[in-house]
N, C-alpha and C positions, 0 to 999 in steps of 0.2 A: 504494500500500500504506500502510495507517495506520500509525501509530508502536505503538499496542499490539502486547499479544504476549496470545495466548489458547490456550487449549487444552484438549483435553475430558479428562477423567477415566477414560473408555471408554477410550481410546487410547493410551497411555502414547506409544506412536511419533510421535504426532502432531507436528511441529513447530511451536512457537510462527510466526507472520507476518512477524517483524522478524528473524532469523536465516537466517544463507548456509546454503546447501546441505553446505558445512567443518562448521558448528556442530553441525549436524541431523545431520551419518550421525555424527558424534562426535570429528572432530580427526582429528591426525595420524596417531593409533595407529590409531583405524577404518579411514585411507584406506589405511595400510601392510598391513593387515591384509586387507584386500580387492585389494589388488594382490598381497597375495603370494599370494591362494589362487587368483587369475584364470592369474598364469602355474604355479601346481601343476597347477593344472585342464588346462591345454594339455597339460602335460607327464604327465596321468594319464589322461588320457579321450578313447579314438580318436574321437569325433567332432568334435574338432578338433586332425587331423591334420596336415590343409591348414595351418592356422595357426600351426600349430605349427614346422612346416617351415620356415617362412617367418621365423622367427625365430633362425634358425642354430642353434650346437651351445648357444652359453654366454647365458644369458639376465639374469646379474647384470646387465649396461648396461641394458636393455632393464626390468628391474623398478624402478633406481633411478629412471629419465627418468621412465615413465609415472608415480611415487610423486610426486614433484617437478612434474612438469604436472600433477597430480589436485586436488593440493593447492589452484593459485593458482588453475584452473578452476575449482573448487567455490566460492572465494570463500576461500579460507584464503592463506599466506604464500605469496609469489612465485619459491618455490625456482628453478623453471624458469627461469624468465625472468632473473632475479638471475644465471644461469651462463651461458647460451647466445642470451638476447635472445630477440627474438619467436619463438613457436612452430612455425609456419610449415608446420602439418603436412601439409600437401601435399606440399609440396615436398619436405621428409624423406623421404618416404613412398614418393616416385617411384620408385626405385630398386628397390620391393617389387613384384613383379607383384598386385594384388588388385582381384580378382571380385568376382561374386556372394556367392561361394561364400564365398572368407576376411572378407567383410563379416557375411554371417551366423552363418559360427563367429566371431566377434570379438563382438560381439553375446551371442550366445547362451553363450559361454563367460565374460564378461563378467556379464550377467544371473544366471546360476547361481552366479558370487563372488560378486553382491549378497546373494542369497537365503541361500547359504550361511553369511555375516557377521552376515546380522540386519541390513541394511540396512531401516530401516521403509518400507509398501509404498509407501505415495504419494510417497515420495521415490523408489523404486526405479523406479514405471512415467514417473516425470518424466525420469530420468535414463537410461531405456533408451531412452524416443522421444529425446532429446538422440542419444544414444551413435548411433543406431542413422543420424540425418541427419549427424552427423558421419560415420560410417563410411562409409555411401553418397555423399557427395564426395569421398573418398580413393579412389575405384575408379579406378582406371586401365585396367582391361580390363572389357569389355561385359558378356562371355561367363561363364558359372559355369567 
């Protein structure tokens, strides 16, 4: 990647070349902001139910962590990591039964916070093929 930074006029979304994936959806507030609408979305919209479930009753832990890994994964400050050390999200994870099934609601609830935030698009279809191989290693069961 060269050291400039470019970007078209057309596009206001566009991200300059030389900026993390942190810079480009907009910092902190953007990431808090799309984490907080990703777990509203579970919590408002039955088609992810399953995923929802899977999250037990109180979801405050569960919205700080993913805010805090969003961050240093995107390329912004290393909250996660700075409290609890590698991420290791497999191994976290084990303990969750997930399919098919809570991959694609994870995903697909996920996607729809992007869109919903204003996430610009080439950043959004970068970050859902990301999300969506991340997600599909975390299955633990074959089966939907």
């Amino acid at each position: 990647m060269n050291s400039e930074t470019s970007t078209t006029s057309s596009d206001a979304a566009s991200a300059p070349q030389a900026i993390t994936p942190f810079e480009w959806i907009g910092g902190e507030d953007r990431v808090h902001a799309l984490v907080e609408r990703f777990y509203d979305l579970m919590d408002l919209e039955p088609a992810y139910a399953e995923l929802r479930a899977a999250h037990g009753s109180d979801l405050a832990s569960a919205r700080q962590k993913l805010f805090w890994f969003l961050c240093g994964w995107l390329g912004g400050p290393d909250h996660y990591q700075s409290r609890f050390g590698h991420p290791r999200l497999r191994m976290r994870h084990m303990p969750f039964s997930i399919g098919i099934k809570e991959r694609d609601q994870w995903v697909a609830c996920m996607d729809q916070a992007m869109g919903e935030t204003g996430v610009p698009g080439e950043l959004r279809a970068r970050l859902k093929e990301s999300f969506m191989g991340t997600a599909d290693w975390m299955r633990n069961r074959g089966a939907p």
